[in-house]
C-alpha positions as a printed Julia matrix, in Angstrom:
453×3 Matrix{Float64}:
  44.18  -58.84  118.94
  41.29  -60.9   119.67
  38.44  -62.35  117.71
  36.08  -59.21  119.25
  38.52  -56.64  118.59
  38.85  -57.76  114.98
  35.03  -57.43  114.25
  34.77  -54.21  116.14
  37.81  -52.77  113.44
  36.08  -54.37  110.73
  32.72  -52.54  111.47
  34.52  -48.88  112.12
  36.28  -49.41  108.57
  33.3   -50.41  106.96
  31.13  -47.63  108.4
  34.07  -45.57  106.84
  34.18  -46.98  104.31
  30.3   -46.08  103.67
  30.87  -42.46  105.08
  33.09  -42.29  101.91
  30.82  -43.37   99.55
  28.18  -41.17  101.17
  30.37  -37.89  100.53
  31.38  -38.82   97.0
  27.61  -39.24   96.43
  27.14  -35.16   96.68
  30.69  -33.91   95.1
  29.49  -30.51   93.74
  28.78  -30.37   90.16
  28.3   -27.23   88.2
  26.99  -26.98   84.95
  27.73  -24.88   82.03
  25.98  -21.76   81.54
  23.38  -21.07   78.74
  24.25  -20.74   75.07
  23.96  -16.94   74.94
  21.48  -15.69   72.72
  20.8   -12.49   71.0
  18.11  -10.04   72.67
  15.09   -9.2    70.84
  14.51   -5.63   69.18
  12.42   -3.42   71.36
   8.65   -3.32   70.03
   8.19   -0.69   67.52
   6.13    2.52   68.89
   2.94    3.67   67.25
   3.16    6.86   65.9
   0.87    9.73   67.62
  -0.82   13.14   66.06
  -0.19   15.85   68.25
  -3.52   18.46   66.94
  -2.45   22.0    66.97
  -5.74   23.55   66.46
  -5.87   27.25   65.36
  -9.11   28.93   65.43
 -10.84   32.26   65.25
 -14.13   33.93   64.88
 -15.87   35.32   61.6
 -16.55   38.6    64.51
 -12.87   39.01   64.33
 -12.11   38.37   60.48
 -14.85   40.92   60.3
 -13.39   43.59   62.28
  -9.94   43.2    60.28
 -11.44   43.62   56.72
 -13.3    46.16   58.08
 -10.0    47.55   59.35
  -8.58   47.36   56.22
 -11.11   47.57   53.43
 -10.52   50.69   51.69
 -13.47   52.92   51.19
 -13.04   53.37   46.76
 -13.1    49.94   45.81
 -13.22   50.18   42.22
 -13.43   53.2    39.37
 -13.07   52.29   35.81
 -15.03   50.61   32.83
 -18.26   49.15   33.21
 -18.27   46.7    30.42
 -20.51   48.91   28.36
 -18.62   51.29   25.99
 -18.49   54.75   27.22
 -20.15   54.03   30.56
 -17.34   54.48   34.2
 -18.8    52.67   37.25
 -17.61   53.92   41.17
 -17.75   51.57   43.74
 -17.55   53.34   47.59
 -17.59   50.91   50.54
 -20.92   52.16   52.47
 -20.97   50.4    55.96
 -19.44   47.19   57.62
 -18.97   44.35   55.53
 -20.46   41.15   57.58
 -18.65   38.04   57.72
 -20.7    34.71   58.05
 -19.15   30.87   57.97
 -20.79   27.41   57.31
 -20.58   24.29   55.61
 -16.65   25.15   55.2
 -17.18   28.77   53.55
 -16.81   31.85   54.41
 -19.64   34.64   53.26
 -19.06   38.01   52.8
 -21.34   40.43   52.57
 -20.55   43.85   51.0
 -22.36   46.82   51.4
 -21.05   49.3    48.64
 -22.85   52.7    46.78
 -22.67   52.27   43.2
 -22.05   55.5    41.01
 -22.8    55.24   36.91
 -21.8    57.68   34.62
 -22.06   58.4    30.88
 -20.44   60.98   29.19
 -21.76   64.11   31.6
 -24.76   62.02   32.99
 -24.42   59.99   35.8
 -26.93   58.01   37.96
 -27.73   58.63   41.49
 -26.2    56.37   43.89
 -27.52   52.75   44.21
 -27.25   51.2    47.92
 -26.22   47.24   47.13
 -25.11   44.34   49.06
 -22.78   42.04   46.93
 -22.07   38.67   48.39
 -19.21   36.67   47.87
 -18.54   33.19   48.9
 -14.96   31.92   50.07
 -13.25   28.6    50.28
 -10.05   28.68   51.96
  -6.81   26.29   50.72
  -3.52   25.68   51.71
  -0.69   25.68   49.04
   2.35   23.93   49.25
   4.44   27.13   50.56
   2.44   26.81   53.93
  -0.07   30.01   52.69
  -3.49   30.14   52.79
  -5.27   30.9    49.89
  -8.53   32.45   49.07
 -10.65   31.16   46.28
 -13.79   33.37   46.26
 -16.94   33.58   44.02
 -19.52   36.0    43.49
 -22.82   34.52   44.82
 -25.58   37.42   43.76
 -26.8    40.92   45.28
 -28.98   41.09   49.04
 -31.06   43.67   46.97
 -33.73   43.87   44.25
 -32.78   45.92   41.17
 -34.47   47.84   38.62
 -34.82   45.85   35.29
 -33.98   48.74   33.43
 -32.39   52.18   34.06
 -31.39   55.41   31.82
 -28.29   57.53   31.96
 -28.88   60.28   29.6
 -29.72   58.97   26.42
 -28.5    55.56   27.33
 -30.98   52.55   28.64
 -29.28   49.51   30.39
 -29.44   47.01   32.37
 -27.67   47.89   36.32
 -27.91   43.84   37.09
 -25.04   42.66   33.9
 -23.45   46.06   35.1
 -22.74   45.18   38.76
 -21.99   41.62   37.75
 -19.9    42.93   35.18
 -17.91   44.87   37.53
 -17.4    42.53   40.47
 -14.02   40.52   39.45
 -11.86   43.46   40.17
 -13.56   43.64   43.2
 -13.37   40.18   43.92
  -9.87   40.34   43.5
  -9.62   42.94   45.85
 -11.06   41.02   48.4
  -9.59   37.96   47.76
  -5.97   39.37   48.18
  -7.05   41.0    51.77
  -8.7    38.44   52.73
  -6.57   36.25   52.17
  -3.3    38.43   53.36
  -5.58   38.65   56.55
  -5.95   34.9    57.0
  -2.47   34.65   56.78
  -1.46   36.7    59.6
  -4.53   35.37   61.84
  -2.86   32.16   61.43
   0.85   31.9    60.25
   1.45   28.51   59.99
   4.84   28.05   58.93
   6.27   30.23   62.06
   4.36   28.97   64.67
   4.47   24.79   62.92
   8.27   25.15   62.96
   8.19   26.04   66.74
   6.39   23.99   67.67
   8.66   21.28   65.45
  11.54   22.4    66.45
  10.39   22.09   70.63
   9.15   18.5    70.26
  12.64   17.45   69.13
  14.08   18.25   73.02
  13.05   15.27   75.6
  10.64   17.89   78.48
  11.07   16.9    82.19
   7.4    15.84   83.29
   7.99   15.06   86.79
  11.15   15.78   88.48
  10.61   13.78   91.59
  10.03   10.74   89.4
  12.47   11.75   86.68
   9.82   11.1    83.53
  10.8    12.06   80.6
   8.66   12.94   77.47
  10.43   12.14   74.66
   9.33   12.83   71.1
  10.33   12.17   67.36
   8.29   14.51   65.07
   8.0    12.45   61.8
   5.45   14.49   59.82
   3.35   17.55   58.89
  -0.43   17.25   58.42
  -2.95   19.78   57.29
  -6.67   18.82   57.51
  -8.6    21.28   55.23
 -10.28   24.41   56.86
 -13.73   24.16   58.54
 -16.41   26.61   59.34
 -19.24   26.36   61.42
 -21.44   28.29   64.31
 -19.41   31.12   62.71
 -16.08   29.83   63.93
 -12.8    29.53   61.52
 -10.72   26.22   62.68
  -7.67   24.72   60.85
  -6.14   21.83   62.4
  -2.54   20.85   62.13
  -0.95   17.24   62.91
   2.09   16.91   63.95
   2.55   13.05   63.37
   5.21   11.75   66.14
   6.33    8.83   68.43
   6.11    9.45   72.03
   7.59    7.73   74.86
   7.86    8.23   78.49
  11.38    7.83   79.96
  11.8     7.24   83.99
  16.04    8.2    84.73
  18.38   10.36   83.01
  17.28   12.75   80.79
  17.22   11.09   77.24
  19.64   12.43   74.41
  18.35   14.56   72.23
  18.14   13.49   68.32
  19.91   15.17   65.28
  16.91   18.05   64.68
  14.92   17.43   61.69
  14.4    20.09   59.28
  10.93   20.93   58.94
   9.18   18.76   56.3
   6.81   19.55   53.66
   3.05   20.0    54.55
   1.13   16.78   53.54
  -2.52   17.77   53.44
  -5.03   14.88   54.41
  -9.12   14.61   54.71
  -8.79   13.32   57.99
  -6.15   12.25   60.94
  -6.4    10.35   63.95
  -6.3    12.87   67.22
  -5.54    9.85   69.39
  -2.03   11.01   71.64
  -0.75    7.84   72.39
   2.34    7.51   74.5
   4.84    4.23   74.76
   6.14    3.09   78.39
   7.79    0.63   80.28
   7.2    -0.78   83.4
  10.44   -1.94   84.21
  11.46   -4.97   86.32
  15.02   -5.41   86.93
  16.45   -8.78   87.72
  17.66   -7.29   91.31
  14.28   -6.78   91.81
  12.75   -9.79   90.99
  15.51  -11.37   92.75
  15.03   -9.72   96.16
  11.14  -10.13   96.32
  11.42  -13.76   95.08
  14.62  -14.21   97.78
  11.93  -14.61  100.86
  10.65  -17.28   98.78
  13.14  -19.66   97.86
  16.4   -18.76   99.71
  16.87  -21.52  102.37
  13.5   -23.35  101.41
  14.04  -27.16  101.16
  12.77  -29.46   98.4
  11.88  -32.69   98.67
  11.89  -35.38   95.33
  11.82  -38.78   95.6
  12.8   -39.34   98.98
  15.92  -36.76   99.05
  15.99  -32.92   99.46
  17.56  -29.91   98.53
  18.14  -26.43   99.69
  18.69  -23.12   97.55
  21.84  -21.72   98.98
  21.68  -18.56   96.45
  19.78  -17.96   92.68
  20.29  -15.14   90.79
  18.43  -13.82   87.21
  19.33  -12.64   84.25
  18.12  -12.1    81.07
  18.67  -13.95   77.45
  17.09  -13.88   74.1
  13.87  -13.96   74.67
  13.87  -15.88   78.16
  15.04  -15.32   81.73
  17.61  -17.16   83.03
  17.39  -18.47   86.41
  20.62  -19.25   88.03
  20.11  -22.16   91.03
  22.7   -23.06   93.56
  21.8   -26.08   96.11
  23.18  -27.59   98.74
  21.99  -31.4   100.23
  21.14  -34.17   98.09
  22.53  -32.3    95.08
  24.91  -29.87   95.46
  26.07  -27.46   92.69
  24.97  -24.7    90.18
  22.18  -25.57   88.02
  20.52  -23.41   84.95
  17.1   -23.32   84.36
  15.09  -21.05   81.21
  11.55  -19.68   81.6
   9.76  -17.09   79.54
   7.9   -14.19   80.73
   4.52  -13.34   80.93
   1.81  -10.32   81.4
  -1.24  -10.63   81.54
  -3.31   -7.06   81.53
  -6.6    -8.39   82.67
  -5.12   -9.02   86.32
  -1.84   -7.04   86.04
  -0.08  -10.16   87.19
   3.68  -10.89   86.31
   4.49  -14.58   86.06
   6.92  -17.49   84.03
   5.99  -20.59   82.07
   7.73  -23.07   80.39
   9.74  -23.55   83.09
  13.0   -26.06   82.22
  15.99  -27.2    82.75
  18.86  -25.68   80.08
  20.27  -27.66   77.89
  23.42  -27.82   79.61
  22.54  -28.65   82.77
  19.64  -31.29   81.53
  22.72  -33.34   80.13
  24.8   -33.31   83.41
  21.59  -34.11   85.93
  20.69  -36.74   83.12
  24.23  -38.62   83.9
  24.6   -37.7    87.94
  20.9   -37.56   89.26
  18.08  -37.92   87.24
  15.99  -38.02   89.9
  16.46  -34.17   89.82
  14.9   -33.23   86.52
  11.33  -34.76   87.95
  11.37  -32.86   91.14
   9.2   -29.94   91.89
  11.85  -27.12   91.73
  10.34  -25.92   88.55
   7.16  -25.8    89.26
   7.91  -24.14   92.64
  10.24  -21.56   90.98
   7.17  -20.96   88.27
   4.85  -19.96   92.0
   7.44  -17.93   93.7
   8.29  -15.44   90.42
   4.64  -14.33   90.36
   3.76  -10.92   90.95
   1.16   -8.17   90.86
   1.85   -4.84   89.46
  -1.61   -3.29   89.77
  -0.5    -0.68   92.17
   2.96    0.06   89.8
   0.52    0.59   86.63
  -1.86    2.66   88.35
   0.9     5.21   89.85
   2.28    4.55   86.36
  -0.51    6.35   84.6
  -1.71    8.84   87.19
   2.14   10.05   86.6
   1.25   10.21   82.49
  -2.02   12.11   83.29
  -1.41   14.65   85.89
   2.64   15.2    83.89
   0.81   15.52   80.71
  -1.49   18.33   82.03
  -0.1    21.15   81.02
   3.73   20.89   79.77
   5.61   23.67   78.44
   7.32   23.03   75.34
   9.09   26.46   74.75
   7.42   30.27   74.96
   4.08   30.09   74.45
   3.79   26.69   73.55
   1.88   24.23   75.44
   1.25   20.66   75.01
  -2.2    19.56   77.17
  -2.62   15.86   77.27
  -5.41   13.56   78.88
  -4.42    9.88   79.33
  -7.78    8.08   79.33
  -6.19    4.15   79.24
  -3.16    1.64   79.54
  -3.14   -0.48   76.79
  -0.43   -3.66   77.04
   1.83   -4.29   74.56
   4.6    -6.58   74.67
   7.21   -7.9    76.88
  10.84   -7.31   76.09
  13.81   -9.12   77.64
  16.5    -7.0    78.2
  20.29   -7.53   79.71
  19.59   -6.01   83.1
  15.67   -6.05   83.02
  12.43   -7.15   82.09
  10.19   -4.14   80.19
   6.27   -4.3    79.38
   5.75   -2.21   77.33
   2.51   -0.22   77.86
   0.49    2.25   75.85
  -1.08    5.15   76.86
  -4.53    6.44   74.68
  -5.96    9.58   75.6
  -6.04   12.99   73.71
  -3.56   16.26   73.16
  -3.29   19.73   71.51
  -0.31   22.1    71.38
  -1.96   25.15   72.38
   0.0    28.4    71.63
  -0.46   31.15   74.54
């Protein structure tokens, strides 16, 4: 062999040599996954009240007492030894309401006598005032109080040989007829508004997830947790009780929801007050597939550049752990292998937008780049991957709560039960991690009544 064919052999081994060396420079490397953590408990829901208002007119009440009323009211003592009094219902009793009372006004003919004398008949109006309360067995009871006579009265009359006063005579004689109007009145109230029938209806139809919109598949799922009576009200001559049925209300998008062990009726708790605000929880959920095909336009096949060398994402995939998301990187060029890197998710409701931050290498795969190239761990890839996982879910949210509004509308619970919603705002919550999917959790404020039809 001569001295040119010698050189030329040494070159072609040494350029294989280097070719070597090259290839053992980019010998895959794969790094362990992440530590797996435990997910966070979904974000506890804010109770809503559900108002069942239940109203009438003091017209009606009116009409029923006078329905009812008997004509003899009262015939018996008058207080005064020896003297009977009759009382005869004369005309319609009226039935006024303010400042939380009822008023009744009763026109009557009162009848004295005395032994064989007896007065003519006196024309009065008695008036009674009525407060309403509920007791613990779910009935309404009447307290009522005499309040006087709509007429002027003699100071003194005579029955035979007997002078007396008729005003301490008609007072004396109106607690039997207060009691006679208290029990109707209150009997009447009672069937004008039975509460413990219609409350455990509507109870016992809240506790059954409704389909709201079939094409979507939303759900409205409820978990009655209380009964709340606010006291009775009067005014412009109109009778309202309000009932609250204190719940938690979510909206559900996929199967129908399983229905919870039913809940006897509670007790009635009666309150002063209770917030009317219907407010329902709801995700907007983004599932890792999801995510992972918009974001695959982005970084699938893109090359990176760090100090000189560059790599290409071959394939990524997400997932979700503890509290982060997990993005899983494999690359091909400078630095091939699977990589881990963490990054925690963000909302934020004044633009809608979805992003990441704190972007970073995992543990795991920070302590193999750290031995086989550093250079790595300074490149760009994380800020890159932080740009490409943005995205805006203004459209999502909007279709999101048209959905809630128009669903909420007018949904039958059972017969004759309605529940009529208005959602007036989105309100953001949290975000949850989840194994398959990312969840914001939104809430809906607006207003509702169960309305019985």
């Amino acid at each position: 062999m001569t001295s040119r064919e010698r050189t030329l052999s040494l070159v072609l081994l040494l350029l294989f040599a280097l070719t070597v060396c090259s290839c053992a420079g980019v010998t895959p490397l794969t790094a362990g996954r992440p530590q797996e953590e435990a997910f966070r408990p979904a974000l506890k829901m804010e109770t809503s009240t559900l108002n069942i208002p239940l109203e009438t007119s003091t017209d009606d009440l009116a009409r029923v007492l006078n329905q009812t009323v008997r004509t003899d009211l009262y015939k018996g003592s008058s207080g005064t030894r020896g003297m009977t009094a009759e009382v005869m219902r004369s005309a319609l009793i009226v039935v006024t309401a303010a400042d939380n009372y009822l008023y009744v006004t009763l026109p009557v003919n009162l009848k004295l006598s005395y032994g064989i004398f007896e007065t003519p008949v006196i024309p009065l109006r008695i008036k009674f005032r009525i407060k309403a309360a509920i007791t613990p067995d779910w009935r309404i009871h009447a307290e009522i109080s005499y309040q006087g006579l709509g007429d002027l009265l003699a100071e003194d009359l005579r029955i035979g040989p007997l002078s007396f006063k008729p005003r301490s005579i008609v007072e004396g004689i109106t607690q039997p007829v207060q009691k006679i109007l208290s029990d109707l009145i209150a009997q009447k109230i009672n069937e004008t508004f039975p509460l413990k029938m219609q409350i455990a209806k509507a109870w016992n139809a809240l506790q059954k997830p409704v389909l709201l919109d079939k094409e979507y598949r939303a759900w409205l799922k409820l978990s009655p947790q209380a009964v709340m009576m606010y006291p009775l009200t009067t005014a412009n001559n109109r009778v309202k009780l309000s009932v609250g049925i204190s719940t938690f209300a979510e909206l559900v998008v996929g199967p129908e929801p399983a229905a919870p062990t039913p809940r006897p009726l509670p007790d009635l708790r009666p309150v002063n007050t209770f917030d009317t605000t219907f407010r329902i929880a709801l995700n907007a959920d983004l599932f890792y597939r999801e995510l992972r095909g918009i974001a695959s336009t982005r970084l699938l096949g893109k090359k990176f550049d760090s100090d000189g060398r560059s790599i290409t994402i071959k394939d990524f995939d997400l997932y979700g752990n503890g509290d982060k998301i997990v993005v899983k990187l494999e690359t091909i060029g400078a630095l091939e292998g699977v990589f881990y890197l963490t990054a925690r998710p963000l909302f934020n409701p004044q633009t809608n937008m979805f992003s990441v931050e704190d972007v970073d290498f995992d543990m795991k795969t920070e302590n193999l780049l750290h031995q086989s190239a550093d250079w790595f761990l300074h490149g760009t890839i994380r800020s890159m991957i932080q740009e490409k996982l943005n995205l805006d879910l203004t459209v999502r949210l909007e279709q999101t709560r048209q959905m809630a509004g128009k669903a909420l509308a007018r949904v039958p619970l059972t017969d004759y039960i309605f529940l009529r919603g208005e959602v007036k705002n989105l309100t953001f919550k949290e975000v949850i991690v989840q194994q398959e999917k990312i969840s914001i959790r939104i809430c809906t404020d607006g207003e509702s009544a169960m309305v019985f039809q």
